[in-house]
ZATOR-114715 format. One line per field, with one value per residue (C-alpha): residue number from 0; x, y, z; residue in one letter. Coordinates in nm, 3 decimals, decimal comma, padded with zeros to 5 digits. Example, Ala and Ser with C-alpha at 12.3 -4.5 7.8 and 13.67 -1.06 7.14 Angstrom:
// ZATOR-114715
seq: [0  1]
xx: [01,230  01,367]
yy: [-00,450  -00,106]
zz: [00,780  00,714]
type: [A  S]
//
This chain:
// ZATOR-114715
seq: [0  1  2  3  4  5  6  7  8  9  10  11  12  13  14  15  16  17  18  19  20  21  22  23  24  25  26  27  28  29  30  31  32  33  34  35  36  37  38  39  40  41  42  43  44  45  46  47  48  49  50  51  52  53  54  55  56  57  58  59  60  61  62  63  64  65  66  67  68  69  70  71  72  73  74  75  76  77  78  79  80  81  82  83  84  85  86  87  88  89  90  91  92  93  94  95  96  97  98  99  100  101  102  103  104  105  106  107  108  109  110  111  112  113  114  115  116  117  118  119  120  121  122  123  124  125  126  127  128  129  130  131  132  133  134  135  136  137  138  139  140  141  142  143  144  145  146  147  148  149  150  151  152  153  154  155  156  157  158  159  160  161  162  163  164  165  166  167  168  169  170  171  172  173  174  175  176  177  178  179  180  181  182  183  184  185  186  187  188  189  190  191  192  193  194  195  196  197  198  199  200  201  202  203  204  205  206  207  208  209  210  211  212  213  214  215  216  217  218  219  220  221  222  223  224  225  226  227  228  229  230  231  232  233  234  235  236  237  238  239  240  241  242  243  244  245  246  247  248  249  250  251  252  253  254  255  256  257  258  259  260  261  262  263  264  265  266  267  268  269  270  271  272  273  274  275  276  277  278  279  280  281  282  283  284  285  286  287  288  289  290  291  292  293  294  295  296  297  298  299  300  301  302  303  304  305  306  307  308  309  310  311  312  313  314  315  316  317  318  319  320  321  322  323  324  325  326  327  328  329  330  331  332  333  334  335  336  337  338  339  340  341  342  343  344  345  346  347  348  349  350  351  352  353  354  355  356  357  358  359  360  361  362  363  364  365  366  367  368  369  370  371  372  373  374  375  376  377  378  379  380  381  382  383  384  385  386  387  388  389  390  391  392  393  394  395  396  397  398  399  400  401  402  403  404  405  406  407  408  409  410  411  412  413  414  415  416  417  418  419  420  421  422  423  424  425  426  427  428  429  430  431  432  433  434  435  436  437  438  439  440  441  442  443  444  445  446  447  448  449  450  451  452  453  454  455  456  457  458  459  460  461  462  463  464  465  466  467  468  469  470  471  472  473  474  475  476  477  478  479  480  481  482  483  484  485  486  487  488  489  490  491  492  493  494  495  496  497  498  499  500  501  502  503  504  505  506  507  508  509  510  511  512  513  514  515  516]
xx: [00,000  00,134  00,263  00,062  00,155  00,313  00,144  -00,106  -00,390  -00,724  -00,838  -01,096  -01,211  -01,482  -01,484  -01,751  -01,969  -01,860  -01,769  -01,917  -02,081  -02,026  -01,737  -01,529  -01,821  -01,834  -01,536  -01,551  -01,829  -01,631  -01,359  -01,545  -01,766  -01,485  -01,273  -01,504  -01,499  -01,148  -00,992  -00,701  -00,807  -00,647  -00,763  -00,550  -00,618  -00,333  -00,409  -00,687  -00,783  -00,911  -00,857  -00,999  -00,684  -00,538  -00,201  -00,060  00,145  00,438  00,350  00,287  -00,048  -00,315  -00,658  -00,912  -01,108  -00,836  -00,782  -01,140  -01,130  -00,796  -01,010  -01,290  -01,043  -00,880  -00,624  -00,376  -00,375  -00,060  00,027  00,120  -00,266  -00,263  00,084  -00,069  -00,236  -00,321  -00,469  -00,582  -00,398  -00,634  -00,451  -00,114  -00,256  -00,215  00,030  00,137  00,223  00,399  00,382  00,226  00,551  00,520  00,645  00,579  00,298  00,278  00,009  -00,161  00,122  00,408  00,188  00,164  00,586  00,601  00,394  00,601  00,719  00,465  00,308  00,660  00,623  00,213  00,340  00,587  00,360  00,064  00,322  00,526  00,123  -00,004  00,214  00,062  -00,299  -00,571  -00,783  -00,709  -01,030  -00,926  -01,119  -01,088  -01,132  -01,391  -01,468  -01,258  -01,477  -01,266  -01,070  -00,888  -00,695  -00,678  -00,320  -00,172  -00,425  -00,216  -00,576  -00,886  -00,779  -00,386  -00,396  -00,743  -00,489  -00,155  -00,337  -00,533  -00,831  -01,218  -01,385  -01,725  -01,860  -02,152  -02,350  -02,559  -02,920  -02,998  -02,887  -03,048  -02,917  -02,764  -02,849  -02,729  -02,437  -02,326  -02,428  -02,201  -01,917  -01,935  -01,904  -01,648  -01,393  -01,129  -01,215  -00,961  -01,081  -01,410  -01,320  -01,197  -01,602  -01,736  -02,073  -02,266  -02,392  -02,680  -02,615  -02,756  -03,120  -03,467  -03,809  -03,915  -03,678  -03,947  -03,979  -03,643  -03,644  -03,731  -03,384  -03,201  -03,312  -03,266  -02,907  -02,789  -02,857  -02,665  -02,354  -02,300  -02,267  -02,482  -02,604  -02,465  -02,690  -02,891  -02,749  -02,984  -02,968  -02,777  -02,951  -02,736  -02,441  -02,225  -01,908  -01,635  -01,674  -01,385  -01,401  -01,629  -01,849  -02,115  -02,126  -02,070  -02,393  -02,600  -02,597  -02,478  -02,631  -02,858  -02,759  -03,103  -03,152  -03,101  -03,262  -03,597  -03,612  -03,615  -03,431  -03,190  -02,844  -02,720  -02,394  -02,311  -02,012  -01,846  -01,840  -01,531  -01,422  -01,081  -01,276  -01,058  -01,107  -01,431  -01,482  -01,392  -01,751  -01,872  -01,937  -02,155  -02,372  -02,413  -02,562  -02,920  -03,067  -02,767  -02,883  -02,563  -02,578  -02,353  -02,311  -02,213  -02,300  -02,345  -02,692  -02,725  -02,517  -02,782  -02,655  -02,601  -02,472  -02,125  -01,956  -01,688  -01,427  -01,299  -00,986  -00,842  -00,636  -00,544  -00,592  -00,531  -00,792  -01,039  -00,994  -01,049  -01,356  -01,466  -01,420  -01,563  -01,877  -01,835  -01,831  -01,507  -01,681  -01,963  -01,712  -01,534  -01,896  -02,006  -01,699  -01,742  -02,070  -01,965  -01,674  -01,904  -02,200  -02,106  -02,246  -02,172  -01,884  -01,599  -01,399  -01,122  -00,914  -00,607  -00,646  -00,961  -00,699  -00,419  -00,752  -00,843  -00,465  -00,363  -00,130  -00,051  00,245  00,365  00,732  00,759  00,433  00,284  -00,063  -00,008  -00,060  00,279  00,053  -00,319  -00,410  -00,619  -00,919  -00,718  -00,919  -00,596  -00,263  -00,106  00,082  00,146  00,387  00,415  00,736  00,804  00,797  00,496  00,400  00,229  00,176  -00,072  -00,134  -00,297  -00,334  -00,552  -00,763  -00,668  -00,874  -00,875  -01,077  -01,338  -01,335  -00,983  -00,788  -01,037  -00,810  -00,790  -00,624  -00,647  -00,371  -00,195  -00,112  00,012  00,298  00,185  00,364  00,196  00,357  00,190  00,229  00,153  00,019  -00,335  -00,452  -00,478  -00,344  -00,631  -00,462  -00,161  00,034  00,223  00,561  00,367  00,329  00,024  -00,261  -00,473  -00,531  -00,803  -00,986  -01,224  -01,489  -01,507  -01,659  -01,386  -01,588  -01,438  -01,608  -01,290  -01,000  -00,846  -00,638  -00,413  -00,568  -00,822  -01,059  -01,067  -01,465  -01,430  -01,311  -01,674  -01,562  -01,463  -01,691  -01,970  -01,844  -01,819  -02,159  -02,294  -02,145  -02,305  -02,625  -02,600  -02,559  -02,929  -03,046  -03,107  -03,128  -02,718  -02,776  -02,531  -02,277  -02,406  -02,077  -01,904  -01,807  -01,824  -01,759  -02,154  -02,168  -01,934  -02,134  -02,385  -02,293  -02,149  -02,458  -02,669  -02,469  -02,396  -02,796  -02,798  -02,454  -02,460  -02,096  -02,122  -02,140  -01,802  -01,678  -01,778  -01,632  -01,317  -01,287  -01,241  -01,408  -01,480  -01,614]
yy: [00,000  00,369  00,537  00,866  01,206  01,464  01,763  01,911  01,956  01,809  01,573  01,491  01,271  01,228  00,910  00,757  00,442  00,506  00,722  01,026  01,014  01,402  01,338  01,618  01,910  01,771  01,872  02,177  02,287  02,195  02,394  02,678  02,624  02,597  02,869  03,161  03,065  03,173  02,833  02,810  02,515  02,338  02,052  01,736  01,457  01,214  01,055  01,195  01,016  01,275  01,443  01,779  01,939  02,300  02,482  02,659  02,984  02,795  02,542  02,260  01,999  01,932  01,812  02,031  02,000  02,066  02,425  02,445  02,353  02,612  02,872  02,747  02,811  03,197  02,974  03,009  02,646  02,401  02,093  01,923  01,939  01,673  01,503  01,242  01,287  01,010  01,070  00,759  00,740  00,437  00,095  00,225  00,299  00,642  00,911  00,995  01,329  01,352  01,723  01,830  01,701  01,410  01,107  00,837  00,679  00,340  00,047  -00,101  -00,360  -00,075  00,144  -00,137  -00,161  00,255  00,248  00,235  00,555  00,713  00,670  00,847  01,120  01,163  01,163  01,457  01,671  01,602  01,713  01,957  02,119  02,070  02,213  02,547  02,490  02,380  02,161  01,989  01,827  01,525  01,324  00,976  00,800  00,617  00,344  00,238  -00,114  -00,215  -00,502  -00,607  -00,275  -00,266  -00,371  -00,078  00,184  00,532  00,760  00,582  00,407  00,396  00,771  00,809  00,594  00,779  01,144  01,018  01,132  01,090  00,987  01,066  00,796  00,958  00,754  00,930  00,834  01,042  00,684  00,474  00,159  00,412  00,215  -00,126  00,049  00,221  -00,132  -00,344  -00,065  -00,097  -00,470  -00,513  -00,256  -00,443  -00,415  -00,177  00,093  00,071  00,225  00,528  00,575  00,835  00,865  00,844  01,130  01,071  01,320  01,456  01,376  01,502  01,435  01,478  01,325  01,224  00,913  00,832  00,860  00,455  00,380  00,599  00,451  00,060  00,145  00,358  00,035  -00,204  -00,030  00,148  00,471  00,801  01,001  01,309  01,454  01,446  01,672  01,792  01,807  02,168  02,251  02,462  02,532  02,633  02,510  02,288  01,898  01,634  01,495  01,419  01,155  01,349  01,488  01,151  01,075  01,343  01,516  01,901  01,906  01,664  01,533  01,724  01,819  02,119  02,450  02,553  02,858  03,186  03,387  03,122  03,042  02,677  02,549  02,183  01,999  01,710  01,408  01,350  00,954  01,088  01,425  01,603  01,961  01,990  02,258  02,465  02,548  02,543  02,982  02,914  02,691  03,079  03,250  03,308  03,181  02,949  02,564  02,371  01,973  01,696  01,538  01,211  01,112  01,333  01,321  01,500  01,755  01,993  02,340  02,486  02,875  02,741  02,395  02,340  02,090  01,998  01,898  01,557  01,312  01,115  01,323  01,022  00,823  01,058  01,145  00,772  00,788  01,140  00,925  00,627  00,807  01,038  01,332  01,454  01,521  01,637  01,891  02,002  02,048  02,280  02,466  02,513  02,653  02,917  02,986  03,038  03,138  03,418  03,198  03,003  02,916  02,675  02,653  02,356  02,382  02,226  01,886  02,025  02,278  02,008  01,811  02,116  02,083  01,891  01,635  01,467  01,352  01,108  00,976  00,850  00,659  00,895  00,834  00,488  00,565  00,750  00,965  01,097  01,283  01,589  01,770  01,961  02,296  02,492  02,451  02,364  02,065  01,899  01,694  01,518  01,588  01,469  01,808  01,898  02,233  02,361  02,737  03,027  03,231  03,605  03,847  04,033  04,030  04,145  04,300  03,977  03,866  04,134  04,374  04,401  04,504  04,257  04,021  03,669  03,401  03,069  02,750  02,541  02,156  01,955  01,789  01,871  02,180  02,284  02,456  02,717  02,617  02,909  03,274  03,202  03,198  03,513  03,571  03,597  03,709  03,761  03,766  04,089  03,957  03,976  03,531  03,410  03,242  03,187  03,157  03,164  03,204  03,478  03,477  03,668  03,964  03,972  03,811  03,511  03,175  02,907  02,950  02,737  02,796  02,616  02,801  02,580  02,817  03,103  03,139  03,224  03,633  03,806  04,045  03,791  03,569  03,802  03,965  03,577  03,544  03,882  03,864  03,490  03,659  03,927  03,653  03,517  03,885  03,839  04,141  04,147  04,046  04,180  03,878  03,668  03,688  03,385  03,384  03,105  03,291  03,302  02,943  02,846  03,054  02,893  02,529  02,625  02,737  02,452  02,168  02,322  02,339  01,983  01,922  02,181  02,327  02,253  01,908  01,911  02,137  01,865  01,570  01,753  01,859  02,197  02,532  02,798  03,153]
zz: [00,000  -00,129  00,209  00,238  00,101  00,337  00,170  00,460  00,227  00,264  -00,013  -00,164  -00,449  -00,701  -00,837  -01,057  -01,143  -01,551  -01,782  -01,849  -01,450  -01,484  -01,276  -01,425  -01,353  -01,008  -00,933  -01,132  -00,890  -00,572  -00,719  -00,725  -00,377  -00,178  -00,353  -00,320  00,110  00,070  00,089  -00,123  -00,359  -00,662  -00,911  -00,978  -01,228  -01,216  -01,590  -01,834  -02,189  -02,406  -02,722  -02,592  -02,447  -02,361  -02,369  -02,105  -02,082  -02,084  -02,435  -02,227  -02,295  -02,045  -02,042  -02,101  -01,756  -01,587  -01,728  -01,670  -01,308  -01,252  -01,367  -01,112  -00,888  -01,012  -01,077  -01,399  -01,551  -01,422  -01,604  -01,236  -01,202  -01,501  -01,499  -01,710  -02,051  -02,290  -02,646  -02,848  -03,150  -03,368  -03,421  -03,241  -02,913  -02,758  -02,710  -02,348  -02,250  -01,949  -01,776  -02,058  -02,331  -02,537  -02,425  -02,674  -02,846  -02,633  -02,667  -02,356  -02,243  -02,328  -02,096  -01,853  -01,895  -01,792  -01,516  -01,269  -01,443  -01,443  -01,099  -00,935  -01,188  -01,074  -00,718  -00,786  -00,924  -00,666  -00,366  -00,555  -00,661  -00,322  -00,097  -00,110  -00,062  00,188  -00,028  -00,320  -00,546  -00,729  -01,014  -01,101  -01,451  -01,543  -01,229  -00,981  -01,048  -01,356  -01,171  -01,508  -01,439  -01,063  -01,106  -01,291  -01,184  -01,077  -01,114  -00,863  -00,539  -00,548  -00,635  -00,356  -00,076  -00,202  -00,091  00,194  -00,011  00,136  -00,209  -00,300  -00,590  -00,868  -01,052  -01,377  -01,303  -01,665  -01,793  -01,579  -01,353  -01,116  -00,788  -00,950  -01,072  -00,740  -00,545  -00,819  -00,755  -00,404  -00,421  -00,687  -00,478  -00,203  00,149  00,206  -00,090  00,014  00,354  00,156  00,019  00,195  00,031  -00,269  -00,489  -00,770  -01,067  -01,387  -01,229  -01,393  -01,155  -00,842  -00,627  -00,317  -00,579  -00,492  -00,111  -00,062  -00,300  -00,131  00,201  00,063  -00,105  00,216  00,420  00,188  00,105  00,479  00,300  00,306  -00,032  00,002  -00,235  -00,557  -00,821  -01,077  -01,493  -01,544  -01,890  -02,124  -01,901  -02,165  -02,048  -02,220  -02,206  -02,092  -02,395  -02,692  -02,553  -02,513  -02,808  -03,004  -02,785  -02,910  -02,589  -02,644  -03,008  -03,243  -03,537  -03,740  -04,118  -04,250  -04,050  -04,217  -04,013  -04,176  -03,947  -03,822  -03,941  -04,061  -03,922  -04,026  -03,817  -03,967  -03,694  -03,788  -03,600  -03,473  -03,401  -03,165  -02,947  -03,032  -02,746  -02,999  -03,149  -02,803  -02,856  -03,113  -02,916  -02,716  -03,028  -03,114  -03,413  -03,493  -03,509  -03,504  -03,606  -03,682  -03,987  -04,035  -04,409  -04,749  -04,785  -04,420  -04,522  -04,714  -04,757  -04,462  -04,417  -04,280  -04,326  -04,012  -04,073  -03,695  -03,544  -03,602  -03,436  -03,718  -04,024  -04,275  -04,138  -04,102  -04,453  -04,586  -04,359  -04,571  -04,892  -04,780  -04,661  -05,001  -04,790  -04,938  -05,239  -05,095  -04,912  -05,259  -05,438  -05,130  -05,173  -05,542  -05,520  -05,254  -05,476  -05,765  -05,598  -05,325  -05,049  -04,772  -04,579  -04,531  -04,236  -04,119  -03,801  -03,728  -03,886  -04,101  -04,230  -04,315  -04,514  -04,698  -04,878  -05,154  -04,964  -04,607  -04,585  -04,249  -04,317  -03,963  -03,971  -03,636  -03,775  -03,962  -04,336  -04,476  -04,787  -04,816  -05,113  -04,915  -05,045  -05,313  -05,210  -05,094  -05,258  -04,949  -04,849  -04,482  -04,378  -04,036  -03,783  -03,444  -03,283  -03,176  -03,220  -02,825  -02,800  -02,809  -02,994  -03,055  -03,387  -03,547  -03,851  -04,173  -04,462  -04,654  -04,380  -04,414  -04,109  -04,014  -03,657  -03,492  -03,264  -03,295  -03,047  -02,929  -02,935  -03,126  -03,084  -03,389  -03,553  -03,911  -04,111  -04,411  -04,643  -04,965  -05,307  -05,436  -05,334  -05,422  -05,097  -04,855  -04,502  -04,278  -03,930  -03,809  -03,487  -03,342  -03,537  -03,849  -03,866  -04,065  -03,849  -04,116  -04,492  -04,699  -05,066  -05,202  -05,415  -05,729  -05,523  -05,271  -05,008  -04,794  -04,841  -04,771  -04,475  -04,208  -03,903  -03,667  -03,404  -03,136  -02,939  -03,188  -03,173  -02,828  -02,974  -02,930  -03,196  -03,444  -03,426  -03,419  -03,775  -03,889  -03,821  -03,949  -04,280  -04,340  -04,209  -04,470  -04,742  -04,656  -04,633  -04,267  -04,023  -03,791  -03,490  -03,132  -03,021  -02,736  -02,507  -02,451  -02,124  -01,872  -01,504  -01,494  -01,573  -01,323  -01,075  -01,203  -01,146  -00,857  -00,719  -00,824  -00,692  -00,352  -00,311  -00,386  -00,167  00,103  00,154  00,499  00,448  00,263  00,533  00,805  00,603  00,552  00,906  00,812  00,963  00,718  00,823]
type: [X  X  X  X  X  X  X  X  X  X  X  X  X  X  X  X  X  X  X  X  X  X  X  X  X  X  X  X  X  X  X  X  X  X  X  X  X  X  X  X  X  X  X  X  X  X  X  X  X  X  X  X  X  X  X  X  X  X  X  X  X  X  X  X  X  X  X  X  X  X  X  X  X  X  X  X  X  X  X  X  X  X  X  X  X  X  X  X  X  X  X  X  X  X  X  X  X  X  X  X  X  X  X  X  X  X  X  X  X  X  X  X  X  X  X  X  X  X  X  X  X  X  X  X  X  X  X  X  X  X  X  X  X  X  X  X  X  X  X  X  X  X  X  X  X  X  X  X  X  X  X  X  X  X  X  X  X  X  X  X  X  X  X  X  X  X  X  X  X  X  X  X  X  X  X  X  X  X  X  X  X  X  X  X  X  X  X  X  X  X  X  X  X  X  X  X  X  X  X  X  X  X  X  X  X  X  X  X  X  X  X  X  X  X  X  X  X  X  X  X  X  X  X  X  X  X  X  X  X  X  X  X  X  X  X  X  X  X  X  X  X  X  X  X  X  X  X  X  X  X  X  X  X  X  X  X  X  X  X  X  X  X  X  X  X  X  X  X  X  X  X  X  X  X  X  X  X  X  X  X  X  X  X  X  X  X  X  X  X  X  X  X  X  X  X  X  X  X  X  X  X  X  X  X  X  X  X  X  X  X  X  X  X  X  X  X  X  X  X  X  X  X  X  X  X  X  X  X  X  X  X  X  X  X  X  X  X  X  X  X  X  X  X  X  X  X  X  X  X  X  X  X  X  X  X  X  X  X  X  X  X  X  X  X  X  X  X  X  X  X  X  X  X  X  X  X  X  X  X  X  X  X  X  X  X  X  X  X  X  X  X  X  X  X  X  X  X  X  X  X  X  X  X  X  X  X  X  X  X  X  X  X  X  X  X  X  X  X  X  X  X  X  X  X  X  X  X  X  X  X  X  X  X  X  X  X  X  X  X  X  X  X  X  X  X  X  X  X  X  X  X  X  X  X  X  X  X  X  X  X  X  X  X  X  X  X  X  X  X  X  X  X  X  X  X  X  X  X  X  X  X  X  X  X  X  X  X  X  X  X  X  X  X  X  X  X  X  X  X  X  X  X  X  X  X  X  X  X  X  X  X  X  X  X  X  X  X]
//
């Protein structure tokens, strides 16, 4: 058994029955509970899976919820508060980035091999992060229940034990089975990690919650623990998901045919199977009158206002899936006709940029297949390198772009650099030092219809992306509408607010044995 840390701050630990539990926003909302009593509170995930991922200040790669969860806490984002970061590369397993640098690209049994590895370096950064706070909130991944991986687990229990955590297990009743799932959780953990359960929270629920009170009474008595609560659906929260499951699931926004409404704008998103950082259309889920949907085959694609070619993780793939599913020339015949026809809009970021080129090349085999022929919309060609490219980055708009001086910004994480063939396209935005951020083509009347970007997050500029969506309204002859801010301090106020009413602070207070006036 892992001796305990000798950091002095209180810990504690959401774990949950599965994936997706809404473990992540749990601790978001603790964050931010016990933060605004003045305790000084940080946010540690020992090993995240996900392709949605930030940059710090200093170019280093961490999972998205934990930036989120910093800022929950005023705090600037640390990659110690995610030592561990693992993105699924398809048939090779996934990379590892360790404090926030790649590592290697490693299958299951090389993972296995590195463990031991990896668990010192997640122990560094926990007391090295620690040592400065009261409280630290830490998340789990998926269940601690999964007994095939009990062995080389470093993120439930051993990392729960190693911090002398009290854990707090959530269960999504939205799905259903919660009760059988927190019972078969309970039974399936070791004597010993079941001491370490504190209590039992019910999340994501929709009802009236007296129906509950004889489950609640039943399960209480069976597994010795108390519910500490009963944590209600948070509709339209507007903050940035773990990962993409539920979007994959439908959750955030429906896969739906074209918009038939008069007055509302038409965004299409390609589902791309590698999709990754998809939080970065999350600003236009804030804007009124914008339907966004995912597309997943050509004959769902329509013709919407604005076509948004996402992120990737393995750009080769995900272009044999847009020519097995003939959405690649679905793509190109879209982009003809706003060519030709002065409307609509193309858009790829990151890896939709690299498909919008003419070639992908991958000499070191990072992504399996070593050439892709691209979409041939943009002379531009891409070819693979081991350095990865982590940074942010900020600019402004030029006049190719339409309105220019508006600034742009956002970060970049890739190992692809694409290079012009010629100077057909134009340079969108550029940073202070005068570097391109953007290119993109013109229609005959000067107006922009195709670009792409390296940049992730650059919807969340007010200013930009409320020009972006003005000048597509003015295409349908619709009236401009004012930007709907993207912020999300009022969200996290606003989770904040509605989990403590379903977990009273005080209770955390008590189980923490801490006194907070």
């Amino acid at each position: 058994m892992p001796k305990a840390t000798a950091c002095k701050a209180k810990a504690l630990m959401i774990q949950g029955t599965c994936s997706n539990a809404g473990k992540s926003l749990l601790v978001t909302a603790f964050c931010r509970m016990l933060s605004r009593t003045g305790l000084r509170t940080v946010p540690f995930k020992a090993q995240n899976m996900s392709l949605n991922s930030f940059v710090t200040r200093g170019g280093e790669e961490m999972g998205r919820a934990q930036a989120l969860q910093a800022e929950a806490c005023w705090l600037e984002p640390d990659v110690r508060m995610n030592p561990v970061l693992l993105k699924p590369v398809a048939s090779k397993g996934s990379q590892i980035l360790l404090l926030g640098k790649p590592y290697g690209t490693l299958t299951s049994q090389d993972f296995q091999y590195f463990q031991k590895d990896l668990w010192q370096t997640v122990k560094k950064a926990y007391r090295e992060l620690v040592a400065d706070y009261d409280v630290v909130i830490l998340e789990g991944a998926g269940s601690p229940a999964e007994i095939n991986l009990r062995r080389h687990d470093i993120v439930n229990m051993r990392m729960a034990r190693f911090a002398n955590a009290d854990v707090l297990l959530a269960a999504d009743i939205d799905r259903g089975g919660a009760f059988a799932a927190l019972l078969g959780t309970m039974q399936l953990l070791t004597p010993r990690e079941r001491t370490l359960i504190r209590g039992l929270i019910l999340n994501k629920f929709r009802g009236d919650q007296t129906l509950l009170q004889p489950a609640l009474k039943r399960l209480e008595k069976m597994t010795k623990r108390p519910f500490f609560g009963i944590v209600p659906w948070i509709p339209d929260l507007g903050l940035p998901d773990e990962d993409s499951v539920s979007l994959k699931q439908g959750e955030r926004f429906p896969s739906a045919k074209p918009a038939k409404a008069i007055q509302q704008l038409d965004f299409a998103f390609i589902d791309l199977p590698h999709l990754s950082n998809a939080t970065d259309v999350d600003p236009l889920l804030r804007e009124k009158n914008l339907q966004l949907r995912i597309v997943r085959s050509a004959k769902d694609l329509g013709e919407p206002d604005c076509l948004l070619l996402p992120g990737s993780r393995n750009t080769g793939q995900d272009l044999a899936f847009l020519a097995q599913t003939g959405l690649d020339q679905a793509i190109r015949n879209y982009a003809r006709q706003a060519l030709e026809h002065g409307r609509g809009m193309l858009i790829g970021i990151c890896g939709g940029l690299q498909m919008l080129g003419t070639t992908l090349d991958d000499p070191l085999g990072l992504e399996g297949k070593r050439h892709c022929q691209g979409l041939g919309l943009f002379p531009m060609k891409t070819r693979l390198t081991n350095k990865k490219i982590l940074c942010r980055s900020q600019g402004l708009t030029t006049a190719s772009f339409g309105p220019a001086g508006l600034p742009v910004f956002g970060y970049e994480i890739h190992h692809g650099e694409s290079s012009l063939e010629n100077t057909t396209l134009q340079t969108l935005f550029r940073d202070k030092h005068g570097k391109p951020l953007g290119y993109g083509l013109l229609d005959r009347q000067g107006q922009l219809r195709l670009w792409g970007t390296y940049l992730h997050g650059i919807f969340d500029s007010d200013s930009f992306r409320n020009a972006l969506c003005n000048s597509l309204r003015r295409d349908r002859g619709l009236t401009e509408e004012a930007v709907s801010p993207y912020e999300r301090e009022t969200a996290l106020e606003r989770l904040a607010d509605c989990v403590e009413q379903a977990i009273p602070l005080q209770k955390i207070l008590a189980l923490l044995d801490l006194d907070c006036h």
